[in-house]
C-alpha positions in Angstrom: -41.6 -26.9 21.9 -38.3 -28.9 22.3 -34.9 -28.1 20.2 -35.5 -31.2 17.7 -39.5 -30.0 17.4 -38.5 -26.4 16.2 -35.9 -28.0 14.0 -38.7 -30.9 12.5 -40.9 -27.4 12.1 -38.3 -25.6 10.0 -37.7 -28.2 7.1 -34.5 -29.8 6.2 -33.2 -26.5 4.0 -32.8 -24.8 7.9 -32.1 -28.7 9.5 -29.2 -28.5 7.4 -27.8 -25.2 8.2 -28.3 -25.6 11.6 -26.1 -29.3 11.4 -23.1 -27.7 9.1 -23.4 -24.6 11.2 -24.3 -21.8 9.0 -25.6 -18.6 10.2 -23.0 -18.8 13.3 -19.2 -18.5 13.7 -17.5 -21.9 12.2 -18.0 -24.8 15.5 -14.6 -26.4 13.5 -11.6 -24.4 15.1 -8.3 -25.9 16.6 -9.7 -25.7 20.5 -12.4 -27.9 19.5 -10.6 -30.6 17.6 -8.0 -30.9 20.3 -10.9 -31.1 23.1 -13.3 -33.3 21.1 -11.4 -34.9 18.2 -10.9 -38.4 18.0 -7.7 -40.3 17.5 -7.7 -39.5 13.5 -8.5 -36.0 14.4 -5.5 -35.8 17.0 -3.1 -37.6 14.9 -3.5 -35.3 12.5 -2.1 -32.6 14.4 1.5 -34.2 13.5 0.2 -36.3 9.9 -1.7 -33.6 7.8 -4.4 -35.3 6.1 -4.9 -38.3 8.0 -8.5 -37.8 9.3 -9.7 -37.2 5.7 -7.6 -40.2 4.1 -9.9 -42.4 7.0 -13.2 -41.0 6.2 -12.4 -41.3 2.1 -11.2 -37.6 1.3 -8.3 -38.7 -0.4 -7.6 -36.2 -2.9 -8.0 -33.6 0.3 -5.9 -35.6 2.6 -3.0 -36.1 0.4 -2.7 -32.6 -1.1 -2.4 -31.8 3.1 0.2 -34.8 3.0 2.4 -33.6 0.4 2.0 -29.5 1.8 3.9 -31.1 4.8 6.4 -33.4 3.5 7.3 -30.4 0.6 7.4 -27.9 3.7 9.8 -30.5 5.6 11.6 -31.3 2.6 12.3 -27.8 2.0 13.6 -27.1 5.5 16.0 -30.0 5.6 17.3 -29.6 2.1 18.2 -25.0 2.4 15.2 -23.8 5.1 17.4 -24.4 8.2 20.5 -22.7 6.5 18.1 -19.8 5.0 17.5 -19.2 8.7 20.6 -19.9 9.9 21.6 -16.9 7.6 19.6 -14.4 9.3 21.4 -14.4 12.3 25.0 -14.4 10.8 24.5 -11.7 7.7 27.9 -11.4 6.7 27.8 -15.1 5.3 31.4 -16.2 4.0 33.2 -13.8 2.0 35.1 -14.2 -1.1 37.6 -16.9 -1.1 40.6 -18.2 -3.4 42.4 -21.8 -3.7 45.1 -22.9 -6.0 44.4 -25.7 -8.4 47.0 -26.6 -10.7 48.9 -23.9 -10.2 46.1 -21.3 -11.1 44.2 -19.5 -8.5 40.5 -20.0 -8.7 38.1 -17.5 -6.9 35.1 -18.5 -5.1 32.7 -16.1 -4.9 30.9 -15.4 -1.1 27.5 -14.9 -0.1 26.2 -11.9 -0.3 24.2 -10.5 2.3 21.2 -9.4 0.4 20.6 -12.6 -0.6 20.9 -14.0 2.9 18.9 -11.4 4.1 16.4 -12.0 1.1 16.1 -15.8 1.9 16.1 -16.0 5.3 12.7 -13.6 5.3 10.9 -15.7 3.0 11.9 -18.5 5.0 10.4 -17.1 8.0 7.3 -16.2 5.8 7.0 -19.7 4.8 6.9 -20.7 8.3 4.3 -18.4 9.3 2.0 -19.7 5.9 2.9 -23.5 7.2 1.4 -23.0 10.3 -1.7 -21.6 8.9 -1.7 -25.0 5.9 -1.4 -26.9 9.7 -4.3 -25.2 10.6 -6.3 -25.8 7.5 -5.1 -29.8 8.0 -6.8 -29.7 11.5 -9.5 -28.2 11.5 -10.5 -30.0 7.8 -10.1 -33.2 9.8 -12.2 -32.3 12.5 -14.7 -31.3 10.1 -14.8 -34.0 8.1 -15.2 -36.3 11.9 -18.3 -33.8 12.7 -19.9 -34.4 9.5 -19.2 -38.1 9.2 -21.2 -38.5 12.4 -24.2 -36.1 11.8 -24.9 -37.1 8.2 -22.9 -40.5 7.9 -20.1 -39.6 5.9 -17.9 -36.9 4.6 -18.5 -34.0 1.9 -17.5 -35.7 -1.1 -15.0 -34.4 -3.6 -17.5 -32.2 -5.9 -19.3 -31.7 -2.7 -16.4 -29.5 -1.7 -15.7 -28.2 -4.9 -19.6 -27.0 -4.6 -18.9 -25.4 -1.7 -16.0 -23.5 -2.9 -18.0 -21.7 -5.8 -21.3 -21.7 -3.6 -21.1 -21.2 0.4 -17.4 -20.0 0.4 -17.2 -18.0 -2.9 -15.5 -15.3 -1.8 -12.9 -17.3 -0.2 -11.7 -19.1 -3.9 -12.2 -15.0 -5.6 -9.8 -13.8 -2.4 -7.4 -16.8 -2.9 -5.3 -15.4 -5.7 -5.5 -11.9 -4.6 -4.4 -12.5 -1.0 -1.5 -14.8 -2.3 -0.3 -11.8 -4.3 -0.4 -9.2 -1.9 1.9 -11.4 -0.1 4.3 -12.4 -2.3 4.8 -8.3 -3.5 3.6 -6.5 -1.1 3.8 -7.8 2.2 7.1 -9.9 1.4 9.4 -7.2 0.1 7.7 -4.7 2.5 9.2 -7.0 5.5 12.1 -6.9 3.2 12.4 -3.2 3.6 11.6 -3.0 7.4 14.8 -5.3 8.3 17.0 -3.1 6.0 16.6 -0.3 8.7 18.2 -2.5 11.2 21.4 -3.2 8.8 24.7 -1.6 7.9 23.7 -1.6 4.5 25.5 1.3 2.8 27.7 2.2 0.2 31.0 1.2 2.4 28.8 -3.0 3.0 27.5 -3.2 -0.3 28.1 -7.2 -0.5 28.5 -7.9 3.0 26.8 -6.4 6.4 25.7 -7.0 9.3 22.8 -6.3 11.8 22.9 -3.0 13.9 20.4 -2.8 16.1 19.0 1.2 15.7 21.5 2.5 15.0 20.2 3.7 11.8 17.3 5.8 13.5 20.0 7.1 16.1 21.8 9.0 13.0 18.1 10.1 11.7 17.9 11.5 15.1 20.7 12.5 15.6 22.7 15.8 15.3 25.5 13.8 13.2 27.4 15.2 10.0 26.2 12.3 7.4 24.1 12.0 4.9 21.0 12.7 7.1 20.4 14.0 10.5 17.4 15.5 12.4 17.4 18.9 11.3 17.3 17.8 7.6 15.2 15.3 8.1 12.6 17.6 9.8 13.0 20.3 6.9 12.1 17.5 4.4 8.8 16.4 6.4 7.9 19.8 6.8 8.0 20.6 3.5 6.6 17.5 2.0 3.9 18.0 4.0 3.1 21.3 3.4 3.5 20.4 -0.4 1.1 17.8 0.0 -1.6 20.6 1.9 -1.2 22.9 -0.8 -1.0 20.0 -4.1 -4.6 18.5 -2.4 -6.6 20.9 -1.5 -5.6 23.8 -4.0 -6.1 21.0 -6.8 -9.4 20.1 -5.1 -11.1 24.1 -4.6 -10.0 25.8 -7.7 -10.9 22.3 -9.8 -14.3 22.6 -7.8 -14.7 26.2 -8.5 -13.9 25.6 -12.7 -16.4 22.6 -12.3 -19.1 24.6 -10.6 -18.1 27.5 -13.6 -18.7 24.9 -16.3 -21.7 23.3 -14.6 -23.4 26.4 -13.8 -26.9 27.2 -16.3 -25.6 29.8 -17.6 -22.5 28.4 -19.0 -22.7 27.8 -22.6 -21.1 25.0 -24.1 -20.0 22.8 -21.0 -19.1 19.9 -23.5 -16.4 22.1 -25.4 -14.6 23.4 -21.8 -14.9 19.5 -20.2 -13.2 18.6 -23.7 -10.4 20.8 -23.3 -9.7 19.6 -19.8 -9.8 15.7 -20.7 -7.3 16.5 -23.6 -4.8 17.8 -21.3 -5.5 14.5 -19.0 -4.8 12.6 -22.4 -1.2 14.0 -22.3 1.3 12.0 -20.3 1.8 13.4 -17.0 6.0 12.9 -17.6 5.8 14.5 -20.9 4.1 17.6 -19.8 6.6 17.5 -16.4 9.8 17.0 -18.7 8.6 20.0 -21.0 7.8 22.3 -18.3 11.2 21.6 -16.7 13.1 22.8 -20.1 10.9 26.0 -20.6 11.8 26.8 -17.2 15.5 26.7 -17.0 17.2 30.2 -17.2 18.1 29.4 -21.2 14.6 28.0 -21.3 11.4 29.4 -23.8 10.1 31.5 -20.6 12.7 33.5 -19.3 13.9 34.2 -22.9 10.3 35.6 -24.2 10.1 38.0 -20.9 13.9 38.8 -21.5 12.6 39.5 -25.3 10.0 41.4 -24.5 12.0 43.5 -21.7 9.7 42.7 -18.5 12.8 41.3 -16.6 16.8 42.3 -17.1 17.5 38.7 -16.2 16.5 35.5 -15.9 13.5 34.1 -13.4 15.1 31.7 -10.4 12.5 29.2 -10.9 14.8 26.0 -9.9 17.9 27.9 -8.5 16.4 29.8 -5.3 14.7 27.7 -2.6 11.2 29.8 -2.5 10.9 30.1 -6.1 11.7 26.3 -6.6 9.0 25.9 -4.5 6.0 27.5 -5.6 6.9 26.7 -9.1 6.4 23.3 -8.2 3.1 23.6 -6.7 1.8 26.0 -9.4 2.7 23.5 -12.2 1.0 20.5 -10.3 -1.7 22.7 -10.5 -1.9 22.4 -13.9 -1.4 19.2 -14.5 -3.8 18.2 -11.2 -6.9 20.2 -12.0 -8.3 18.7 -14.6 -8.3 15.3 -12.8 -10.3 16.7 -10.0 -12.5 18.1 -12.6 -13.9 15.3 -13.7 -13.9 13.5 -10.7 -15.8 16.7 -9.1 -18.6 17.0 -11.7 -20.7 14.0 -11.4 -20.6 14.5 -8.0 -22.3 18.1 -8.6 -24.3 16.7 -10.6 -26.0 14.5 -8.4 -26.7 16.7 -5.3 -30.6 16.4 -4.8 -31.9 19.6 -6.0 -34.1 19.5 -3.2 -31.5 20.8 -0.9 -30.7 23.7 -2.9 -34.7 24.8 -3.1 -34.9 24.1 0.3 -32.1 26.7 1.1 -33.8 29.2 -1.8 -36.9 29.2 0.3 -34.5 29.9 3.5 -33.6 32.9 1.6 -30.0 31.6 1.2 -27.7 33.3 -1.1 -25.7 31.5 -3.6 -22.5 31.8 -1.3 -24.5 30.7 1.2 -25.9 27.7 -0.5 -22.4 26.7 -1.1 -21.3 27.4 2.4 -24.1 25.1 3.3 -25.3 22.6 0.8 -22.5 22.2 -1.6 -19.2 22.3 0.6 -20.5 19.6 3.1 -22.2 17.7 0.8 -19.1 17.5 -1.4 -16.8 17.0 2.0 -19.0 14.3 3.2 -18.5 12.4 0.1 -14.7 13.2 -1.4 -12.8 13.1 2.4 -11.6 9.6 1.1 -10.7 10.6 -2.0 -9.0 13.8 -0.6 -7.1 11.4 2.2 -5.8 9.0 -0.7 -5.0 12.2 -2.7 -2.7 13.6 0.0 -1.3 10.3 0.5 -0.7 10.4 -3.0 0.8 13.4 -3.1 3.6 12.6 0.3 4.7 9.7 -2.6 4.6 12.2 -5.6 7.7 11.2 -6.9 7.1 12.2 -10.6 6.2 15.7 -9.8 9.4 17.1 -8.1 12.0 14.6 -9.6 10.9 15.5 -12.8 10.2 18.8 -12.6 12.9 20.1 -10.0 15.1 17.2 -9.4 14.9 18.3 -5.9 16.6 21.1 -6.9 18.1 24.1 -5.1 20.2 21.6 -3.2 23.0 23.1 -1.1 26.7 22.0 -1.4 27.1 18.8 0.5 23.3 18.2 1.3 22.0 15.2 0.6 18.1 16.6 0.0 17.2 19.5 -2.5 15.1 22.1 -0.9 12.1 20.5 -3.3 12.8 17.1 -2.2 10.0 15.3 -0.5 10.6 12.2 1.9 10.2 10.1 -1.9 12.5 12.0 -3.6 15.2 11.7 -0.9 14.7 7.8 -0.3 15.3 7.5 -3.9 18.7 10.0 -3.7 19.7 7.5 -0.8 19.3 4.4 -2.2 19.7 5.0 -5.7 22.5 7.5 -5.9 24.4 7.2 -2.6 23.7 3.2 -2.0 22.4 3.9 1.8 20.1 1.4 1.7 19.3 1.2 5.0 19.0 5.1 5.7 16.3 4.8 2.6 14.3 1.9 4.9 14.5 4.0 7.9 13.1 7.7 5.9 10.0 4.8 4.2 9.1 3.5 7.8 9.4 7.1 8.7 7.2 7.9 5.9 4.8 5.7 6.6 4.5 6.3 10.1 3.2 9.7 9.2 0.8 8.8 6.9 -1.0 6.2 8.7 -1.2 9.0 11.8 -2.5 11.8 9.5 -4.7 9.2 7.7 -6.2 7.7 10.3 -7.1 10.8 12.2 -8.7 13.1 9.6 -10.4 9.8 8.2 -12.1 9.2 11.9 -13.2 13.0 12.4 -14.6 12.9 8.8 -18.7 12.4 8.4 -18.0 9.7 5.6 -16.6 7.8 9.3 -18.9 9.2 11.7 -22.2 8.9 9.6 -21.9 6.1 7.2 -25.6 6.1 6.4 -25.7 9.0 4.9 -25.7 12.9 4.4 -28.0 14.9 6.1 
């Protein structure tokens, strides 16, 4: 049986998809309207629009139209000079002519907003070249389909499409727009700030340097930051992050398993405590702890009261202290979150695993050696991967709580600090804006590693089917 026969054979529902190409990767890209588009199609290349203004998509072919003449528009009228800026930061300083006598001040460019510009510019550019795209390859299209079926998808023909065949593109329209605009845009944003002399001493004007902003990171220097501090903040903000994750993860297992167990008697009362202290802001709790913990605070005056210590606890003025304070009050605030997101989990391990393992003779340490622990592995590693990323950004925790504190004279990181807290000391406090960009690539370097490797050793990666 020939091509056409099978395709007579089939009915027009499968004629159909077979002629607008369904079921196979899209026949309209930009190779094939260059090698087999006719003269509409090719003109189009330089007149968005065109080919569908011919074949009577006009509302389509002019909104392509204007997209271009806007976009030219645009880079006459302050795209050239927004990229002009890029390359020559320092833009014109502050200037001052006399007019009648009186001095009148001009005020200069300033650098971030060259800066600022100039990479929306170049974002612009990159989302004109995919509208160029669309332009093409609609016109192309609309030749194929002109031919095969006589004319072009009409107007609510394409509006059809857009809520029917391609309904996830119109739902992913908005979203994708705003992940660009704040997340993708002001992350670029960041990046170039790592390659500036943006500091305290160029706050209006500055200039690019190449890297030499990860030299001094690197480096051995006297500043703000070198290699040795940095390297004591990443270790420490990653072992806070081990010990926040998974200490927050075992003992909230173990008081989930302790509630959830038969013998427990009223489970509803103990899960009720817990989601009342998830009901109390996390900053309120933070703030409070942080006063009754100061050497004047409620604590170290009820043990001096009651005579169990001559003087007052080092919680937040010795580096070891600080430390495990820090993680022993996240504990508190952290375990009832992993409470609740641990018991319906428990709850819904088939019990046919756990008589399985009673007929093995298993133990109870050994069913949750074996049933239990992998079960719940297999199924929480992503949650305990975004947790830990979470916790390398847990800004509220330690600047709250410890302010980064013990921080030696002339440091520019606390002995609590993570790489979070000391961005924000940088940028905030010290204006070294582009030592802050540097630690956040830095930062993010390190947790796309980690991620990425424990997240393609885990089963949820390895066997996405399910457990066994």
């Amino acid at each position: 049986m020939t091509h056409k026969s099978h395709l007579h054979a089939a009915g027009p529902a499968v004629r159909r998809k077979v002629v607008q190409g369904e079921g196979r990767p899209s026949p309209y890209t930009l190779r094939a309207a260059l090698t087999r588009g006719d003269l509409f199609t090719h003109l189009s290349f330089l007149v968005f629009g065109l080919g569908n203004l011919v074949r009577r998509q006009y509302l389509k072919g002019v909104l392509f139209l204007a997209g271009e003449i806007g976009f030219i528009y645009f880079m006459v009228d302050k795209g050239a000079a927004n990229i002009g800026g890029l390359f020559k930061l320092e833009g014109n300083k502050q200037t001052k002519v006399k007019v009648d006598g009186f001095w009148v001040y001009k005020a200069g460019q300033s650098s971030v907003i060259l800066l600022l510009y100039g990479i929306a510019t170049v974002v612009l550019c990159l989302v004109f070249l995919y509208w160029w795209s669309l332009a093409v390859r609609s016109a192309y299209k609309a030749q194929v389909l002109a031919r095969s079926k006589g004319r072009a998808p009409t107007l609510r023909e394409d509006l059809h499409d857009l809520t029917d065949g391609h309904a996830q593109t119109s739902l992913m329209f908005l979203p994708v727009v705003g992940i660009l605009v704040f997340t993708v845009l002001p992350l670029i944003f960041m990046i170039s700030m790592a390659f500036t002399s943006y500091d305290s001493r160029h706050v209006l004007h500055f200039n690019w340097v190449g890297l030499d902003n990860f030299a001094k990171i690197f480096g051995n220097g006297a500043g703000d930051v070198n290699f040795r501090l940095f390297m004591s903040v990443l270790a420490w903000t990653l072992i806070w992050a081990f010990f926040a994750t998974f200490l927050n993860y075992f003992l909230g297992m173990f008081m989930a398993i302790l509630i959830d167990r038969p013998g427990t008697r009223g489970k509803g009362f103990w899960r009720a405590c817990f989601s009342m202290s998830i009901a109390v802001p996390q900053f309120v709790s933070l703030l409070v702890m942080h006063t009754m913990l100061q050497p004047n605070g409620a604590v170290n005056r009820l043990l001096q009261g009651w005579g169990w210590i001559s003087g007052p606890l080092p919680f937040f003025t010795d580096a070891t202290w600080a430390r495990v304070t820090v993680i022993v009050v996240n504990l508190w605030v952290g375990i009832p979150f992993t409470i609740m997101q641990v018991t319906g989990i428990l709850q819904n391990i088939p019990s046919e695993l756990y008589e399985a393992a009673k007929l093995d003779g298993a133990n109870a340490w050994q069913r949750f050696m074996n049933v239990t622990m992998p079960y719940m592995l297999f199924v929480m590693t992503p949650y305990l991967i975004t947790t830990f990323t979470g916790n390398v950004n847990n800004f509220n925790v330690i600047y709250l709580l410890s302010g980064g504190s013990p921080t030696p004279v002339g440091a520019s990181a606390g002995k609590t600090d993570l790489l979070i807290t000391w961005l924000y000391k940088l940028t905030v406090d010290k204006n070294n804006y582009n030592l802050g960009a540097v630690i956040g690539i830095l930062t993010f370097i390190v947790l796309a590693v980690v991620s990425l490797i424990t997240y393609r050793n885990s089963g949820s990666y390895k066997n996405e089917e399910g457990f066994r």
